[in-house]
C-alpha positions as CSV (number, residue, x, y, z in Angstrom):
1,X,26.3,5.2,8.7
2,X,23.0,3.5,9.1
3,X,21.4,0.3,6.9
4,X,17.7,1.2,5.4
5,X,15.7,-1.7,6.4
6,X,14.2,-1.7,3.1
7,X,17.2,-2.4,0.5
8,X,19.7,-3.1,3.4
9,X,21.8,-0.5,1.8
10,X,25.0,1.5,4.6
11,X,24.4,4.4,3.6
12,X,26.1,8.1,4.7
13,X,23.0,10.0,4.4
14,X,20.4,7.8,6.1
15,X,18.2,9.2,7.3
16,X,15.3,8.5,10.2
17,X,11.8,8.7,10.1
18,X,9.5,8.5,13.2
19,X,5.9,7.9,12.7
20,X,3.7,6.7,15.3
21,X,6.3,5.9,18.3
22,X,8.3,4.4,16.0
23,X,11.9,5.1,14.5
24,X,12.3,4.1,10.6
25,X,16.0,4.2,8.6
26,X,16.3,4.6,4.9
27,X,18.7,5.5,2.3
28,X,16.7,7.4,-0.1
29,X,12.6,8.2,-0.6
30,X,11.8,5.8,-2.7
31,X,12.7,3.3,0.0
32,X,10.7,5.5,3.0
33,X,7.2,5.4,0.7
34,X,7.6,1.6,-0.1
35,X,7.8,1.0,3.1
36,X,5.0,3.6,5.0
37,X,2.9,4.9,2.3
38,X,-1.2,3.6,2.5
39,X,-2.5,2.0,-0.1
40,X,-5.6,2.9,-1.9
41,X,-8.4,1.0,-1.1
42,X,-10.1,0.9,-4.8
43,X,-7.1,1.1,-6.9
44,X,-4.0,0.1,-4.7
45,X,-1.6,2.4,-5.8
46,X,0.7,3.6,-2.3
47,X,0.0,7.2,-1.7
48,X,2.4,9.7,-1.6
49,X,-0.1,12.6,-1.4
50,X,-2.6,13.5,1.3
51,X,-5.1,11.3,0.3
52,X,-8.3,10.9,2.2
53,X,-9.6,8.9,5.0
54,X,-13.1,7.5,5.8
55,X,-14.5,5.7,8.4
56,X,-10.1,4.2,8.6
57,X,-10.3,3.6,4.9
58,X,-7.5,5.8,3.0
59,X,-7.9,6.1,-0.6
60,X,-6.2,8.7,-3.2
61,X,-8.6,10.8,-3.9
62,X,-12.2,11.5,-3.7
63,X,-13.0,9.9,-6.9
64,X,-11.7,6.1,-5.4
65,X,-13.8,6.8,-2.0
66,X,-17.0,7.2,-4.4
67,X,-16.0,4.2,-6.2
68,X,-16.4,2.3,-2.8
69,X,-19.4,3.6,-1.8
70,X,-18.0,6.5,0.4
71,X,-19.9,9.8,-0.6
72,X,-18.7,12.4,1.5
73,X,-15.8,13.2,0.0
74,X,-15.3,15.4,-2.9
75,X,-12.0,16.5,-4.5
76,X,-12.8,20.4,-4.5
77,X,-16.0,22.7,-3.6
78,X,-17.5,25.0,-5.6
79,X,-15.4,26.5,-8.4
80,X,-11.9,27.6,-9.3
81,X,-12.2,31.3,-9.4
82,X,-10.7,32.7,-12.5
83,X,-7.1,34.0,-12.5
């Protein structure tokens, strides 16, 4: 049994996460994306998703990036074809 370092919970079903040379325990998800998700730039919420990154910025989505002055980025090109 391992103890998440986020809720201190001993828990059978830890589990580890290694990210950037370094070796994270948690008991569940929720615990895992409190603890390592990025935070949006513009509208702080932690994302789970892919995001996006500019210039070391991470936001949520493209829409956030524009809000901060960051053009580039678009949520989709062109059209969604038709099914």
């Amino acid at each position: 049994m391992a103890r998440c370092e986020v809720c201190g919970n001993d828990y059978s079903m830890s589990f580890e996460v290694h990210a950037q040379g370094a070796v994270h325990v948690f008991d569940c998800f929720e615990c895992a994306i409190h603890r390592m998700a990025p935070i949006c730039e513009h509208c702080r919420v932690q994302i789970v998703g892919h995001g996006v990154e500019a210039d070391g910025r991470w936001y949520c989505c493209a829409h956030c990036a524009k809000a901060e002055g960051e053009a580039r980025l678009v949520d989709r090109v062109g059209s969604i074809p038709a099914g």
